[in-house]
C-alpha positions in Angstrom: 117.1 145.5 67.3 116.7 142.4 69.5 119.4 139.5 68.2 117.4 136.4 66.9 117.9 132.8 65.9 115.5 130.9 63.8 115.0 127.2 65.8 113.6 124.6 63.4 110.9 122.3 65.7 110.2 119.0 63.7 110.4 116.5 65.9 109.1 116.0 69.3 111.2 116.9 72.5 111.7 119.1 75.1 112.9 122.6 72.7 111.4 124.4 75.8 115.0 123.4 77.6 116.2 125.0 74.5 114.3 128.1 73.8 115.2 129.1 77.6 118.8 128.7 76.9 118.3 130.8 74.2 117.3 133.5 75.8 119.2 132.7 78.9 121.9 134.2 76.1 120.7 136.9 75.2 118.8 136.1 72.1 115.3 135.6 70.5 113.9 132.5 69.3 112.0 133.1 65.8 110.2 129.7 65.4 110.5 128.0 61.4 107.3 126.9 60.6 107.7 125.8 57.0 110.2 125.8 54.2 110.0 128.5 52.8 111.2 130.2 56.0 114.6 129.0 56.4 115.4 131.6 53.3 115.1 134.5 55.6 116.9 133.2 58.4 120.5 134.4 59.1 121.1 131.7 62.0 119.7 128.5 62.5 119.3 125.5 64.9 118.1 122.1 64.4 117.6 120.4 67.3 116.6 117.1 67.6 115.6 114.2 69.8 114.8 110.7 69.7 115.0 107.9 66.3 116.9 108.6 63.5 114.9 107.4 60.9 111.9 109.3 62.8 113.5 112.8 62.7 114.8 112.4 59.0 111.4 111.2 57.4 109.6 114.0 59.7 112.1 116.8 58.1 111.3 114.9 54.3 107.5 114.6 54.9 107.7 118.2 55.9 109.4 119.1 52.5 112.3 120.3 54.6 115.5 118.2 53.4 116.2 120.5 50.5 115.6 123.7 51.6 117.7 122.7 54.1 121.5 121.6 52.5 120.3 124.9 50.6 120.4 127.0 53.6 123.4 125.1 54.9 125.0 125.5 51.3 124.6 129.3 51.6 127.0 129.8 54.4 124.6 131.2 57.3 125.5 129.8 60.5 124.3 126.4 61.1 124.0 124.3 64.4 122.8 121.0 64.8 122.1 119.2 68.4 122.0 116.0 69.0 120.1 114.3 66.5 120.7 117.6 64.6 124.0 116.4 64.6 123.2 112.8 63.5 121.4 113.9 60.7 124.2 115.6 59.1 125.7 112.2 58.5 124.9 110.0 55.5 123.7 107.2 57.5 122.8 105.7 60.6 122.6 101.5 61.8 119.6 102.9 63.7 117.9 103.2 60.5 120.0 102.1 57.4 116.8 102.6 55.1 116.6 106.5 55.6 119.6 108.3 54.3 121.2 111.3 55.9 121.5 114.8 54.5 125.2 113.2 53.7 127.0 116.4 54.9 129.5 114.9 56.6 130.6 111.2 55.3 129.9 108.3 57.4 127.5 106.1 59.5 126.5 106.4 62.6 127.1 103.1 64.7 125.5 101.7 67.9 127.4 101.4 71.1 128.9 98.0 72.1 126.7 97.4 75.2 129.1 94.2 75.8 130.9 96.0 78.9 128.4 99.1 78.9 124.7 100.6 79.8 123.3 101.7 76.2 122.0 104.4 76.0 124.8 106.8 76.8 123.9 108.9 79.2 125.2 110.8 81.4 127.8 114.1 81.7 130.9 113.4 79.1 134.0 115.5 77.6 134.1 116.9 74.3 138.1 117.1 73.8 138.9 119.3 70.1 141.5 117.4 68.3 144.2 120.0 67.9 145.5 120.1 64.5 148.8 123.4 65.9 150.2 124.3 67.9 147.9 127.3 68.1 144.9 125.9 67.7 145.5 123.5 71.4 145.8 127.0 73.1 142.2 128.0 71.5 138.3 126.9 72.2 136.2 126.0 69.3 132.4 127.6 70.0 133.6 127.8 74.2 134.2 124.0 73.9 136.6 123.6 77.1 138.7 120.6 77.9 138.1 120.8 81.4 134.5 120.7 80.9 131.9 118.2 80.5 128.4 118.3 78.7 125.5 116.6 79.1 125.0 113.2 76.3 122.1 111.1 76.2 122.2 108.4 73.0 122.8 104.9 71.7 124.0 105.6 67.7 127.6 107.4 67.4 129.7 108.9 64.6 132.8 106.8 65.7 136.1 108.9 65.5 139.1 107.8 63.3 141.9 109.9 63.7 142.6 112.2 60.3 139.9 111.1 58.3 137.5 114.5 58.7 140.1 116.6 59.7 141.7 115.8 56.1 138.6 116.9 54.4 138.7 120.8 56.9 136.5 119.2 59.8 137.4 120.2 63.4 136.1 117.2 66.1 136.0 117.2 69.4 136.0 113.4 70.9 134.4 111.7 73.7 134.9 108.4 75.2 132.7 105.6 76.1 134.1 102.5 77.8 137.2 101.9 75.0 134.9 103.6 71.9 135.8 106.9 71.3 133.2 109.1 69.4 132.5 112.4 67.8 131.2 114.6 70.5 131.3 118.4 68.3 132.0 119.1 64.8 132.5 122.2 62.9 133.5 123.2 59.3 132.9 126.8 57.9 129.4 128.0 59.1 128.5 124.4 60.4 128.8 123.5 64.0 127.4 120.5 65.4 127.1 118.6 68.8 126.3 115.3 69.8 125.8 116.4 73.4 123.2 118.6 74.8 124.2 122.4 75.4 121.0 123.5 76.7 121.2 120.5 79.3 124.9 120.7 80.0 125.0 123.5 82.6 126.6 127.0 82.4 129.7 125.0 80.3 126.8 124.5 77.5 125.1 127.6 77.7 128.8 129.2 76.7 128.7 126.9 74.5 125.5 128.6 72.9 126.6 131.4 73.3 129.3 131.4 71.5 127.8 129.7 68.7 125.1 132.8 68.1 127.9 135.2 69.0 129.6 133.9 66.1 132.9 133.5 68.2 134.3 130.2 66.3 138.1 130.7 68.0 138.9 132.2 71.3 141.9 131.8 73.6 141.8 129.4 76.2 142.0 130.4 79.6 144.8 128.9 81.6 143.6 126.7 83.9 145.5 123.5 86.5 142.5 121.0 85.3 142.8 118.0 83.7 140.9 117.1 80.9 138.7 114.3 82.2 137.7 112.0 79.4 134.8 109.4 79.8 131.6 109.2 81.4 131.3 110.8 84.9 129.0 109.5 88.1 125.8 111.2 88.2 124.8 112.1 91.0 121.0 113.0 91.1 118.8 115.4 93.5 115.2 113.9 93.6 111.7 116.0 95.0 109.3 114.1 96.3 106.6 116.9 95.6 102.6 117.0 96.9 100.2 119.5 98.3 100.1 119.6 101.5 97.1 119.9 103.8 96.4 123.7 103.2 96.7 123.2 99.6 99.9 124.5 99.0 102.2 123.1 97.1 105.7 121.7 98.4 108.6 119.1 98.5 108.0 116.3 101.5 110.1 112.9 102.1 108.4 110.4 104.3 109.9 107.8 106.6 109.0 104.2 104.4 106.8 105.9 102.3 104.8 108.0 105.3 104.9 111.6 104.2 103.3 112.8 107.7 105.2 114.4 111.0 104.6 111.8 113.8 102.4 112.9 116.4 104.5 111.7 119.2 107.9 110.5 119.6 107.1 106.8 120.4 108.2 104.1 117.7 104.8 103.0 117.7 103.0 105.8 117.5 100.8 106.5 114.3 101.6 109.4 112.0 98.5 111.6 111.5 100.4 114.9 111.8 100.9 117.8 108.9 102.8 116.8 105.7 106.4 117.2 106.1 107.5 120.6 104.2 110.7 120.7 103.1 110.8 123.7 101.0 109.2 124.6 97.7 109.9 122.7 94.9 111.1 125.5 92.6 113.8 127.3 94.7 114.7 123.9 95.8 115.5 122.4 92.9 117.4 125.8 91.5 119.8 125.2 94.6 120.5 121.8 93.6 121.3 122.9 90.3 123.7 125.8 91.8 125.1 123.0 94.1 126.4 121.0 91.0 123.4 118.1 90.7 124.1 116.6 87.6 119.5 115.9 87.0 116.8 116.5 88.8 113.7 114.5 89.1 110.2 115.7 90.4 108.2 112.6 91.7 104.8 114.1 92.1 103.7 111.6 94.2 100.1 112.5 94.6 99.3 113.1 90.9 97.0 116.0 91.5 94.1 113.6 90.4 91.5 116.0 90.5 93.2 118.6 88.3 92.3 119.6 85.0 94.9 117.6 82.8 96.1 121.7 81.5 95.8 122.8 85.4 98.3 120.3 86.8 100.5 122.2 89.3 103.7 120.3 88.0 102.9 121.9 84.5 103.9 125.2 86.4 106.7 124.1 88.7 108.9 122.1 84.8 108.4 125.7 83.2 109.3 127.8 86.5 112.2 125.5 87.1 113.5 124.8 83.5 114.1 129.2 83.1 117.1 129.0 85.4 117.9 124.8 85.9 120.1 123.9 82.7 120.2 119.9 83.3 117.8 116.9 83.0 115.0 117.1 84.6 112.9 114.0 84.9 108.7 114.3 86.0 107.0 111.0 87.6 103.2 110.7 88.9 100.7 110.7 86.7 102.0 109.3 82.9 99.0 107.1 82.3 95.8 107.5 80.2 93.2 109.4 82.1 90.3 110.8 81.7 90.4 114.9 82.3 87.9 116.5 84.3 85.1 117.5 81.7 85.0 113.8 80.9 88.3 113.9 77.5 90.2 110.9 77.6 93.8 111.8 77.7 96.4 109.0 77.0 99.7 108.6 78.2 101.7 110.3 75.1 99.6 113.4 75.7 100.2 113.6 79.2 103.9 112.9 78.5 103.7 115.8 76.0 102.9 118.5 77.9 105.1 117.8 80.2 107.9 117.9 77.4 106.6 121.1 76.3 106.8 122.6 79.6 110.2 121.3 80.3 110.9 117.7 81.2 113.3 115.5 79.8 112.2 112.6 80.9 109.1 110.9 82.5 108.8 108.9 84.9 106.4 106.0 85.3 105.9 103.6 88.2 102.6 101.2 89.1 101.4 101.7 85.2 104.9 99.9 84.3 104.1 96.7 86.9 100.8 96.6 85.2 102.3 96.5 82.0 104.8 93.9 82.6 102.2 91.7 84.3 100.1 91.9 81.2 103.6 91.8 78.9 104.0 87.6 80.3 100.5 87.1 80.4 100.4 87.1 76.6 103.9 85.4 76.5 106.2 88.1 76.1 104.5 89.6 73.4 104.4 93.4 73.0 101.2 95.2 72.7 102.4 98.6 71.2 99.7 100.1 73.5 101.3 100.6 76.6 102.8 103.9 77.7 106.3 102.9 77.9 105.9 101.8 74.0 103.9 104.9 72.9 106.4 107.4 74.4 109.6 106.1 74.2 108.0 105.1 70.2 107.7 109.2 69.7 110.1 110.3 72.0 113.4 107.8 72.2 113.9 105.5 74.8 115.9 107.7 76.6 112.8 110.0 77.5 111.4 107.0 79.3 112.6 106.2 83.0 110.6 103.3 85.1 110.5 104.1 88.8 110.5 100.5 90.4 109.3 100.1 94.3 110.4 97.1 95.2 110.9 95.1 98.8 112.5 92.2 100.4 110.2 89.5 101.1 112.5 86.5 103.1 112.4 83.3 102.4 114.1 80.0 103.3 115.7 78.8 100.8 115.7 79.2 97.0 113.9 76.0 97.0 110.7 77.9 98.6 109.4 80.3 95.9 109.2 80.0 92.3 110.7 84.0 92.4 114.2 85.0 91.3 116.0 84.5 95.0 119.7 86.0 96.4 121.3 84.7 99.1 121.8 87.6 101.2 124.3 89.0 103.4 121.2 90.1 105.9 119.1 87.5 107.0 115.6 88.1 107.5 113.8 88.1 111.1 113.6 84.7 111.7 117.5 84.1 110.3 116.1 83.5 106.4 119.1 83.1 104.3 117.1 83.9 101.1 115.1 86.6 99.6 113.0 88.4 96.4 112.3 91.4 95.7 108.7 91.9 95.3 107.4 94.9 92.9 104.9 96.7 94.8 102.5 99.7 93.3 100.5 102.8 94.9 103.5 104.4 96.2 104.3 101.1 97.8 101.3 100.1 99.4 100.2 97.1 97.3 102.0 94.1 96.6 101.8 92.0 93.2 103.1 88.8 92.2 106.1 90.2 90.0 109.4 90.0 91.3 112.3 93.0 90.3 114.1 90.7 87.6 111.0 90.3 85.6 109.9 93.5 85.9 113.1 95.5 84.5 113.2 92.4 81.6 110.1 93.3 80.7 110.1 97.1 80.7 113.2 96.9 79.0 111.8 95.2 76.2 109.2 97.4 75.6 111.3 100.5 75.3 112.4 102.1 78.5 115.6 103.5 78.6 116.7 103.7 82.1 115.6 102.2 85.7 115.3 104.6 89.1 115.1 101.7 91.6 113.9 102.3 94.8 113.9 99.8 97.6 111.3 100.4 100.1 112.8 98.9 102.8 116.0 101.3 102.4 113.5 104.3 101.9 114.2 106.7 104.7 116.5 105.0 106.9 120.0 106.9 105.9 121.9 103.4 106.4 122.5 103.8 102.1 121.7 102.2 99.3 120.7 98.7 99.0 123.5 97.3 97.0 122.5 93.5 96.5 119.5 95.2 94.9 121.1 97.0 92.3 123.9 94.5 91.8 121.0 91.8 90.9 119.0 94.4 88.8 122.7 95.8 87.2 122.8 91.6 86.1 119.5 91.3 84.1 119.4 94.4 81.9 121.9 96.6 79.7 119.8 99.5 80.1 121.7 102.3 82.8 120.0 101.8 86.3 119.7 105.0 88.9 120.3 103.7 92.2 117.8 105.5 95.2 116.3 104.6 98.8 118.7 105.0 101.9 121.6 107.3 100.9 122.4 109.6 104.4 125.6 110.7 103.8 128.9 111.0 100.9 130.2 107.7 102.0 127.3 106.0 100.5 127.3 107.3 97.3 131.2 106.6 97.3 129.8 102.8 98.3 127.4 102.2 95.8 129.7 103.8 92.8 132.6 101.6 94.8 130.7 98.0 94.9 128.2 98.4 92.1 128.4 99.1 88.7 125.2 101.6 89.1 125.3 104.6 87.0 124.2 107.6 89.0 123.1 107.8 92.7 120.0 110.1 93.7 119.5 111.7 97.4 116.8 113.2 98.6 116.3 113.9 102.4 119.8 114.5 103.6 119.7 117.4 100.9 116.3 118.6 101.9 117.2 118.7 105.1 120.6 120.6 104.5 122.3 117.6 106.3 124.9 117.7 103.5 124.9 119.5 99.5 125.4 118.3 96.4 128.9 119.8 96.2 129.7 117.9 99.3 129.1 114.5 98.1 131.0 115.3 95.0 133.8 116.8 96.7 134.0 113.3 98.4 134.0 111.3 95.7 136.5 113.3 94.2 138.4 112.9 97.1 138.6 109.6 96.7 139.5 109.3 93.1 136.3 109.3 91.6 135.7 111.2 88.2 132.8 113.4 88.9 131.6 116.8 87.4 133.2 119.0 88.9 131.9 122.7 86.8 128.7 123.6 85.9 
């Protein structure tokens, strides 16, 4: 008889990631479809993603809150993620008017961003506070000290030492900056996590595992590594992904945005060769994940525009990829309203949809996002609640929503000669320019607009997107590594975490711009393809050199 777990969808988010961990296990997903349901169920999950208040009116509307303390009440194994965790409290600041299900006391609180990105997000420890002796030589549900897991969130349960564990809670802690919070918690039959298993490797499918396996306790294998509490870098894989001129579909990287094999060797010479094939996006991104990338992101960067919306190629390549590639993975190219083949508008949210359902995390959106903002000041700041960072990130969380920015140095005098946000730059221009902006640019970088980089992030900010990938055109393709006055500016202007991309060629750059920028993660993409170095090698280096990186899968 096949072993099954009943998984309670009732909010939108990727539960693909989930179902495949599932299985990944060993184990069959029965799906809950109503209330009545979660009588027959022996094990439960209850994921969930995105707004508080959101996910607790959608289980209430649903008729779902008292069935559910009932099931939880009866002692059947119970696991909450994320949200699923959130939920179990009485309240959260993210939403004071909805109550909990007030299974655990306390409110959840938002993170300080005084000294800190907010959301959370990024690979994190989830240390069990040992009550014994015995119990600090024992994992709770494979929870491993050495480990880290996968977090994504801007509301935490914050710890104080004793106050759970009085009332027969175990916790595991993490900590962000100088707030520690709850990252696990487990009483009886309930077991909860704040973090992402299905996202968080082969450390959270064990996690998982365990879990269904019903192994609460087991011995901890001795091991020389130190717990590593707090937020490690990220360090980020990206695929560049297009057909190429056969039709076939595979991962390219261009020289300044030039996808094409130069048909001669001469600097001037024009590139009208074959697309540049770097391998196929599937097994590529599986040996990123075997590598140790900590996300990978899919820019489709020709947006299959003639595809049936349901046809898209991408659709395929999030659920090939998401069956063996347990961490974030983030799609770009396309998330905009559009109008399908047969003539059926499609908007944004429902592009961004089936994406989720066939495995993303997060989408990406570029030139939509400069349109926006332009629009966003020309009615004076005001939000229009119509744009697709607002409609996603209003359904999904703003974590679910990353803004690709493309911008370049344009030179200039002196401050005194544009009415743009200006540095003063270590690098002067051609003709000696002290000064320069960054101007946003759109269509894969070949259109200027008349947006500079600080107004753009402001304004996507506002509207609900929860982390930047920031390009630099002018770094794109040149291995000479990141462009750090860039990111420092960009780092200034919002609290939101910011991806730094464009130039990196070797470790030492990613040591760099971890080193002399407070960026959050680093993505490569080229010297991977191109097997000039692995992911494992650039973490290896920054380990090296005393960085805190993740270091197990």
């Amino acid at each position: 008889m096949a072993k099954t777990v009943h998984l309670l969808d009732y909010v939108a988010g990727n539960v693909r990631s989930l179902v495949n961990a599932i299985e990944k296990v060993g184990y069959e997903v029965i799906w809950i479809k109503n209330p009545a349901d979660l009588s027959k169920a022996e094990r439960v999950i209850l994921p969930g993603v995105g707004h508080f208040g959101h996910c607790l009116q959608g289980l209430k509307t649903a008729g779902f809150i008292e069935p559910l303390k009932e099931y939880i009440n009866s002692g059947k194994p119970f696991m909450g993620i994320c949200v699923g965790l959130q939920g179990l409290f009485e309240a959260s600041e993210e939403d004071l008017g909805t109550p909990g299900l007030a299974i655990i006391p306390g409110t959840l609180r938002r993170f300080n961003d005084a000294a800190k990105s907010v959301p959370h997000i990024g690979w994190n420890s989830a240390n069990v506070v040992a009550h014994t002796q015995t119990e600090q030589q024992q994992s709770l549900y494979g929870l491993v000290p050495s480990n880290n897991y996968y977090y994504v969130h801007s509301y935490a349960a914050p710890y104080v030492a004793g106050s759970l564990e009085s009332q027969g809670w175990d916790v595991a802690t993490a900590r962000y900056g100088d707030e520690e919070f709850i990252g696990a918690i487990a009483k009886g039959n309930i077991f909860a996590t704040q973090f992402h298993p299905e996202k968080s490797g082969e450390a959270g499918l064990a996690v998982i595992k365990a879990f269904l396996d019903g192994t609460r306790l087991a011995p901890l294998e001795p091991t020389t590594a130190d717990s590593r509490p707090g937020l490690t870098r990220r360090v980020i894989a990206c695929l560049d992904v297009r057909t190429n001129d056969a039709g076939d579909l595979v991962v390219t990287k261009g020289d300044q945005y030039d996808v094409r094999e130069r048909t001669s060797t001469t600097a001037t010479s024009s590139s009208s060769g074959q697309v540049r094939n770097l391998g196929k996006p599937v097994d590529l991104a599986r040996r990123y994940y075997e590598s140790g990338a900590d996300e990978i992101t899919f820019l489709n960067i020709t947006s299959f525009r003639n595809c049936p919306i349901a046809d898209t190629p991408m659709l395929d390549v999030l659920r090939l990829t998401s069956k063996s590639v347990f961490v974030p993975l983030t799609i770009g190219g396309g998330i905009r309203d559009v109008i399908d083949a047969d003539g059926t508008a499609v908007s944004a949210l429902q592009v961004a949809t089936m994406y989720f359902e066939s495995g993303a995390d997060k989408v990406s959106i570029g030139s939509d996002a400069v349109i926006a903002a332009e629009e966003y000041y020309a009615r004076g700041k005001q939000l229009s609640g119509t744009t697709a960072i607002e409609t996603i990130s209003k359904a999904y969380g703003n974590q679910a929503v990353v803004v690709s920015v493309d911008p370049r140095r344009v030179y200039v005098s002196s401050s005194d000669a544009t009415r743009r946000h200006t540095i003063k730059t270590a690098f002067p221009g051609p003709n000696g320019e002290e000064y320069c902006w960054y101007q946003c640019t759109i269509k894969g970088g070949r259109e200027g607009r008349d947006i500079d980089v600080q107004e753009l992030v402001t304004a996507v900010e506002a509207m609900g997107c929860g982390e930047i990938l920031l390009n630099c055109i002018d770094k794109d393709g040149t291995n000479s590594g990141f462009d750090l006055e860039l990111i420092n500016e960009v780092k200034r202007v919002v609290k939101i975490p910011v991806i730094a991309s464009s130039g990196a060629g070797n470790p030492g750059h990613f040591l760099e711009v971890f080193e002399k920028t407070t960026t959050d993660a680093a993505l490569g993409a080229g010297m991977f393809h191109r097997g000039e170095y692995t992911v494992a090698q650039v973490k290896d280096y920054l380990a090296e050199n005393g960085l805190t990186v993740r270091t197990s899968r």
